[in-house]
Structure formats: C-alpha cells, structure tokens
C-alpha positions in Angstrom: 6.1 9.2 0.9 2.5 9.2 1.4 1.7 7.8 -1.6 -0.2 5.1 0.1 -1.8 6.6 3.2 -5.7 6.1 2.6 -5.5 3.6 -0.1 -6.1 0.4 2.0 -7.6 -2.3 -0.6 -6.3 -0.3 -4.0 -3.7 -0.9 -6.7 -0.2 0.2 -5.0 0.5 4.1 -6.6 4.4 2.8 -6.9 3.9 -0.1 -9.1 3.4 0.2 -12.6 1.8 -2.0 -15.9 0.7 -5.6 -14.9 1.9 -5.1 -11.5 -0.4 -2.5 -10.4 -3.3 -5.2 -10.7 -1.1 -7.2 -8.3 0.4 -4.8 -5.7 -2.5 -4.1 -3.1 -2.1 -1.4 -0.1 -3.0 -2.7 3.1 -3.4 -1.5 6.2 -2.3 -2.1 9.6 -3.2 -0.3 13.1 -0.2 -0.7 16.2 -0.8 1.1 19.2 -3.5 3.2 17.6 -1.8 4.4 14.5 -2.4 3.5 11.4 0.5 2.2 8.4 -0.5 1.9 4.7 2.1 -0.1 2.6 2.6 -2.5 -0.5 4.1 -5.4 0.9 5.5 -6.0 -2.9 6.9 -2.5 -3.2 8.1 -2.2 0.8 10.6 -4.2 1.9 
C-alpha cells in the first residue's frame, strides 16, 4: 500500500485512536530509493 509514501514525520494512516499520536512514518533512502513505513504497524 502506499498509504505511507510521503508522510515522513506524520501520524501512521494505519493506526487508529491513541495510537495514531504514537505511530510516526519515517523514512529511509538505500541505494537512492526511498521507503516510508510505521515501524509500529510494519513488522
């Protein structure tokens, strides 16, 4: 899903109630690409 893609630094678009404060997108570049995840939703 991409969900995520673009939303380095906001509230995860998965989580829900209290936990959207907590779940925050980051972002990581490897070999020139970027990945957007929730490391609380995406395991």
């Amino acid at each position: 899903s991409f969900a995520g893609y673009g939303r380095a630094g906001q509230s995860c678009p998965k989580a829900s109630g209290d936990a959207k404060n907590k779940h925050t997108v980051l972002k990581i570049v490897q070999g020139g690409r970027s990945t957007f995840y929730c490391p609380a939703c995406q395991k």
